[in-house]
C-alpha positions in Angstrom: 167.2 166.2 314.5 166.8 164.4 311.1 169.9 163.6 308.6 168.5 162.1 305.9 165.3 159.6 306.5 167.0 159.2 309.9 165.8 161.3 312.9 167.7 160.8 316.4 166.8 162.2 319.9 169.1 165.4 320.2 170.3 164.3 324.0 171.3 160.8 323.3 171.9 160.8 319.2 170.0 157.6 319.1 166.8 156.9 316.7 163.7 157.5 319.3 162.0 154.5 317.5 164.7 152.1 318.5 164.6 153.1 322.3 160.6 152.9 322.7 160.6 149.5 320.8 162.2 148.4 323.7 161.3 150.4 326.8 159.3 146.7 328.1 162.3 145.0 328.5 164.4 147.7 329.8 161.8 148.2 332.6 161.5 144.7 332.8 165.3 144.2 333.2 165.0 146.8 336.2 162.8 144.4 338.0 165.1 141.5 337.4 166.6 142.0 341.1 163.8 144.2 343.4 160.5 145.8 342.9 160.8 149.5 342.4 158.5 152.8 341.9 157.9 154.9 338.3 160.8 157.5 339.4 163.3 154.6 340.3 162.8 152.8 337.6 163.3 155.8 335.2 166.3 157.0 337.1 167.7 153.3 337.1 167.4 153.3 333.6 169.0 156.6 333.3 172.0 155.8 334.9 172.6 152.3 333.2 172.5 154.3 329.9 174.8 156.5 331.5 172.8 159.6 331.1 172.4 159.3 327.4 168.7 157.9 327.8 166.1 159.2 330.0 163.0 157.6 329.5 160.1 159.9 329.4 157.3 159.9 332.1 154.5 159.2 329.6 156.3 156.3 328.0 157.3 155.0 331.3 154.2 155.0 332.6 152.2 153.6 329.7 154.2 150.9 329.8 154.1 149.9 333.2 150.4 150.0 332.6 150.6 147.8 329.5 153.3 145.5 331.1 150.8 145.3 334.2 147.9 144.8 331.7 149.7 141.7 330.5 150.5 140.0 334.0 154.2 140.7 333.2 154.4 143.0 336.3 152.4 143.2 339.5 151.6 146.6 341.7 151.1 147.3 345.0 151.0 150.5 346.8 154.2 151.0 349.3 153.7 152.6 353.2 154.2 155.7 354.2 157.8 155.5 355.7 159.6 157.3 353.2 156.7 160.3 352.3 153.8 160.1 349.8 152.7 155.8 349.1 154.4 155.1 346.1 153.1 152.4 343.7 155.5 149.7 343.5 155.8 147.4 340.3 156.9 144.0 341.3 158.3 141.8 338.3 155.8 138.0 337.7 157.3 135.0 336.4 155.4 135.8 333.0 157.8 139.4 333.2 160.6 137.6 334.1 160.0 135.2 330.7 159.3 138.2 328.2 162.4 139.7 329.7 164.1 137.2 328.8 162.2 136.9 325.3 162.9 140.8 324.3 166.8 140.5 325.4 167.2 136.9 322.8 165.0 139.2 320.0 166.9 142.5 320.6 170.5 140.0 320.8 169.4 138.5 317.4 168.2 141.9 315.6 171.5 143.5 316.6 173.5 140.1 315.0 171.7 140.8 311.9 172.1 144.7 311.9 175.3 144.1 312.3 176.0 141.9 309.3 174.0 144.3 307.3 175.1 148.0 308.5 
């Protein structure tokens, strides 16, 4: 849905831009305290946007590959205990710093928005 030269996601009424310019450092920040698979990840960021954003599986999953790509997250396949293995991303020092990085950048672009808007 577009008003204007604005478009928003019709489930969470946010600009779709704004959310994928950040998807990193939400999956990043989902790491900060275990490792976790593609579903938990997605349904951990779900429920901390309480429902409003549901990251989609090809985003997710591109960006795990880039983040991995990078060094900023590690995988590693997980048994068999629980079903199917499920790839595990596990958070690196170098992920734990960009983490970090994108929550000062999106904390300073928000002070400035803010001032402006």
């Amino acid at each position: 849905m577009c008003y204007t030269l604005l478009c928003v996601d019709e489930n969470s009424g946010l600009p779709p831009d704004l959310l994928r310019g950040n998807i990193d450092t939400m999956i990043l920040k989902t790491l900060l305290d275990q490792d976790r698979y593609g579903y938990q990840i997605a349904k951990t960021i779900a429920l901390e946007a309480g429902g409003q954003y549901d990251p989609k599986e090809a985003t997710l999953y591109s960006s795990l590959r880039r983040l991995e790509a990078r060094g900023r997250v590690e995988a590693y396949w997980g048994d068999e205990s629980q079903g199917g293995r499920r790839k595990y991303y596990r958070l690196t020092a170098a992920g734990r710093a960009a983490q970090a990085a994108g929550r000062a950048q999106w904390e300073h672009a928000k002070s400035v928005l803010d001032k402006l808007l």
